[in-house]
C-alpha positions in Angstrom: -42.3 -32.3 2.3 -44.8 -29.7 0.8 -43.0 -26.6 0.0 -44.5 -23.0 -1.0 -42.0 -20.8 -3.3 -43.1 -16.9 -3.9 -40.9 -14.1 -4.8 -40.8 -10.3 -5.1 -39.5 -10.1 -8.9 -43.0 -11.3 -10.2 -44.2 -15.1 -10.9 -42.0 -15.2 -14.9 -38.9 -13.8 -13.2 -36.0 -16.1 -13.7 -34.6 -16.8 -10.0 -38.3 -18.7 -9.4 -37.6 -20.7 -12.0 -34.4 -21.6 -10.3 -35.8 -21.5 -6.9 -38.5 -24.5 -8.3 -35.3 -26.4 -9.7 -34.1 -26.7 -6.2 -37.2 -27.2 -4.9 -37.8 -30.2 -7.1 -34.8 -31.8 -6.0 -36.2 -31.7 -2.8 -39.6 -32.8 -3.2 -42.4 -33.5 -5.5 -44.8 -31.6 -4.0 -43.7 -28.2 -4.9 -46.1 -25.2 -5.5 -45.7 -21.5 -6.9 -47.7 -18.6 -5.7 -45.9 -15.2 -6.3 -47.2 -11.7 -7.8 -47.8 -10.7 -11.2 -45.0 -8.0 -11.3 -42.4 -7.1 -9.9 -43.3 -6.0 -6.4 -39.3 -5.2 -5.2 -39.2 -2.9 -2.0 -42.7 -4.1 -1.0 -41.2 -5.5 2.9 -44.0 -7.6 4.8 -47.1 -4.7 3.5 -50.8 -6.6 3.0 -53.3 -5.5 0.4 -55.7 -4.5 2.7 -59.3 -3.5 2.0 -58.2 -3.9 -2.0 -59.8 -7.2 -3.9 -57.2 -9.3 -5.2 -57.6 -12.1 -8.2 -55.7 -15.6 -8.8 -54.6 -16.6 -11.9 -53.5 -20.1 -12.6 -50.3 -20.2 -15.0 -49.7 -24.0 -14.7 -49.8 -27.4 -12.9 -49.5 -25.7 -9.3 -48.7 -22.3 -10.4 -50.6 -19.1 -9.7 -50.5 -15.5 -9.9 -51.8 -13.2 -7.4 -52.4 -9.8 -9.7 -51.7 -6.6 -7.9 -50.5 -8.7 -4.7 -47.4 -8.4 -2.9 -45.0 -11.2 -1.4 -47.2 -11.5 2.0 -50.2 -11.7 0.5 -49.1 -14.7 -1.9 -48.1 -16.9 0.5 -51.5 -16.0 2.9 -53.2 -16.8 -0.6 -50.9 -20.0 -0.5 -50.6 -21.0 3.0 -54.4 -20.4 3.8 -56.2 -20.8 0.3 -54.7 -22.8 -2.3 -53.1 -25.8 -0.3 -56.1 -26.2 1.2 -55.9 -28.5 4.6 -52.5 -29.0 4.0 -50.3 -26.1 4.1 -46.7 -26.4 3.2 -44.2 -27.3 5.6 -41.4 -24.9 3.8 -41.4 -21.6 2.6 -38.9 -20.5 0.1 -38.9 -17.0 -1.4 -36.5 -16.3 -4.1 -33.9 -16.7 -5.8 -34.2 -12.5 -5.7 -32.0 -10.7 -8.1 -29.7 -9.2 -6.2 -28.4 -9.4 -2.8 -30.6 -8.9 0.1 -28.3 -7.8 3.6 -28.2 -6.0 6.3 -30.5 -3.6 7.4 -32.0 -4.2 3.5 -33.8 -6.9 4.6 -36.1 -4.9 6.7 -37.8 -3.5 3.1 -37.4 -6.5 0.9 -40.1 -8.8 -0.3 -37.9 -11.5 -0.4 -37.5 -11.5 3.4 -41.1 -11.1 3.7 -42.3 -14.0 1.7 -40.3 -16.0 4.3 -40.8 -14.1 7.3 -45.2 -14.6 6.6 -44.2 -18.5 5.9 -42.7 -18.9 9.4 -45.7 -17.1 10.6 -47.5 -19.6 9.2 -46.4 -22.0 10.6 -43.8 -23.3 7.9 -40.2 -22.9 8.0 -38.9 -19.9 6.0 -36.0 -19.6 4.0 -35.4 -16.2 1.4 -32.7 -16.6 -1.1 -31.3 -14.2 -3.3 -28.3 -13.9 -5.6 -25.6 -11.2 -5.6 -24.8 -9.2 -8.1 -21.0 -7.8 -8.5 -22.3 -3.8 -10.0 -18.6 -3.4 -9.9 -17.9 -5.8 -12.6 -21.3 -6.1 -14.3 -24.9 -5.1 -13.9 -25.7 -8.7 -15.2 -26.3 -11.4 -12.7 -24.7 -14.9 -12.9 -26.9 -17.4 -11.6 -24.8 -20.2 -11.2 -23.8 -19.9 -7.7 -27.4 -20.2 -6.8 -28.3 -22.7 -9.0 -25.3 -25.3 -8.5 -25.7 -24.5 -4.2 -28.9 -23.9 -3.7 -30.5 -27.7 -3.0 -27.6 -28.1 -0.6 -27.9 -24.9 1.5 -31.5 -26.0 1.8 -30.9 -29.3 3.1 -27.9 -27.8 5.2 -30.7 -25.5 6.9 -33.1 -28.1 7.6 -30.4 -30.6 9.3 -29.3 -27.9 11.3 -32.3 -25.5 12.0 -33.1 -26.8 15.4 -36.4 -25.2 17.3 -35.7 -21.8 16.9 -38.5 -19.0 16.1 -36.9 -17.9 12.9 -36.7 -17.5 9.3 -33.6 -17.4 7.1 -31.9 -15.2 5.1 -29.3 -16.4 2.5 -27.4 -14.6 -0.3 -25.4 -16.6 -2.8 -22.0 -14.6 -3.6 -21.3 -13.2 -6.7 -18.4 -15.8 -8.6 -18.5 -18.9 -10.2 -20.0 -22.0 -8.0 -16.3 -23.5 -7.5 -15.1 -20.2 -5.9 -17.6 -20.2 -3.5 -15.4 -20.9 0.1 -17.9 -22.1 1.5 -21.7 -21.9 3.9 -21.4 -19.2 7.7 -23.9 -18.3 9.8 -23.2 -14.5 10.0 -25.5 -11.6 11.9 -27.0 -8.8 9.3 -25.3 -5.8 9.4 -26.6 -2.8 11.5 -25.8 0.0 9.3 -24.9 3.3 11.0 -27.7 5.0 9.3 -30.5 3.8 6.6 -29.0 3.0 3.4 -31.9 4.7 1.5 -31.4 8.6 0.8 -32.9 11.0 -1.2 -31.6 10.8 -4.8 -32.4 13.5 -7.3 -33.9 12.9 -11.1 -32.6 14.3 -14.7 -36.7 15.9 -14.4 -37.5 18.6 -12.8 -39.0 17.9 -9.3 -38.6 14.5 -9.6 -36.4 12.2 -7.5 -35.9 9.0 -6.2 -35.8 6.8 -3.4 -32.3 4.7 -3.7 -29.0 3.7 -2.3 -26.5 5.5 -3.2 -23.8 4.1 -1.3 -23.3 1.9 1.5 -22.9 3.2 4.7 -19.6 3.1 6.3 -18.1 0.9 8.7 -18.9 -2.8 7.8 -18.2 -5.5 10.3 -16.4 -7.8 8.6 -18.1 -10.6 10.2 -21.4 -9.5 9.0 -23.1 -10.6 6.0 -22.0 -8.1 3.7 -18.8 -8.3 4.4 -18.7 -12.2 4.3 -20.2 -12.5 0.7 -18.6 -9.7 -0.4 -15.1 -10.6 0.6 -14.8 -14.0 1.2 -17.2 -15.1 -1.5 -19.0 -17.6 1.7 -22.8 -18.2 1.4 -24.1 -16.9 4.1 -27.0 -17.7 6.8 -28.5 -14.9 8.6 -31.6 -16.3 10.9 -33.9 -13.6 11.9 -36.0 -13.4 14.9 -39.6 -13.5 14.8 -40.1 -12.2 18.4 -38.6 -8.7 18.0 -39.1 -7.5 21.2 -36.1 -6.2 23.0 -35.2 -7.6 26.4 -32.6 -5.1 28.0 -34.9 -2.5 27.0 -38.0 -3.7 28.7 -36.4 -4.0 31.9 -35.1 -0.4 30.4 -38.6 0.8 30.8 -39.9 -1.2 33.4 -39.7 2.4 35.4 -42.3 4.4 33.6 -44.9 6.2 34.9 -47.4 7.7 33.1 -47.3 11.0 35.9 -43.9 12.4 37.0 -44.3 12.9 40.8 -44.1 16.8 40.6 -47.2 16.6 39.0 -49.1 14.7 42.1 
């Protein structure tokens, strides 16, 4: 098996070191392709019309300066691996938790979501972070799990049009209860919100708080509570059915105007 790892903290950042660990224990064909920086917040955007450069860094390791998650693994996928593109995507471990409606903006995500584009099966991992307790994170969760949720995915993936998002709780590896496929949770509004700066004019784009109610069989919920890895597959095809057949009576000229 050929696999592709990328993040959104930036090719030195510690979780790819720790995604490659569980990579190697997977395969020996393992290959790194993830930004120069951090690139956090970046979602599924392209550098479009803007030159981009490689850097090698290693024995199958590169750095794509200025680029964002997407563009690594096109640079990856399409470039670098040459006739043989990898057959699994992982984007992680990201620093910090990545759930429900989240996911739409993180890199993480994305570096998955543009491997299963590709043709590859995608799988974003990230590590929670208790801010309660500590604004440090504890790897170990990640790091002692991580081959097995792999492997888990891949026995059980099935042919489903996916990728996969998985967060690692936030407690020590023998707490953890155990692996659940759980939906994201739909926030009842965006979680971002203005948030105002010690300068003058200034403010910032953050999350203050997390919007209330959580289902508690959602993924936030899950990890948070019952310290469970969870699964979240997300759809490629985002089209919604019911409201197709929603629409399926528009016209482009209301009949009091025939």
């Amino acid at each position: 098996m050929r696999i592709l790892i990328t993040n959104d903290d930036g090719v030195d950042a510690p979780g790819i070191a720790i995604m490659a660990d569980i990579a190697r224990a997977l395969s020996d064909d393992v290959w790194i392709v993830a930004p120069d920086g951090n690139q956090s917040g970046a979602g599924h955007r392209f550098t479009l019309g803007r030159e981009l450069a490689l850097e090698q860094r290693g024995s199958r390791r590169f750095a794509v300066v200025g680029g964002s998650p997407a563009d690594c693994v096109v640079a990856g996928m399409t470039h670098i691996l040459g006739d043989h593109p990898a057959d699994l995507v992982l984007s992680g471990v990201n620093a910090g938790q990545n759930l429900g409606d989240i996911v739409h903006c993180s890199g993480t995500a994305a570096g998955a979501r543009e491997g299963a584009l590709q043709g590859a099966i995608g799988i974003a991992m990230s590590q929670a972070i208790d801010y309660e307790k500590s604004p440090n994170i504890d790897w170990a969760s990640s790091i002692h799990h991580g081959a097995d949720v792999v492997s888990a995915i891949l026995k059980a993936k099935g042919n489903h049009d996916v990728f996969y998002n998985v967060n690692f709780p936030a407690c020590a590896p023998e707490d953890v209860t155990g692996i659940a496929a759980v939906p994201h949770q739909r926030f009842s509004r965006s979680a971002f919100r203005y948030y105002p700066s010690d300068n003058s004019g200034g403010f910032y784009v953050a999350i203050p708080e997390t919007p209330k109610p959580l289902d508690p069989k959602a993924d936030f919920e899950v990890l948070r509570s019952q310290y469970c890895i969870t699964v979240t597959p997300f759809a490629l095809q985002q089209t919604e059915p019911s409201a197709i057949s929603q629409l399926s009576g528009l016209v482009l000229f209301p009949a009091e105007r025939s």
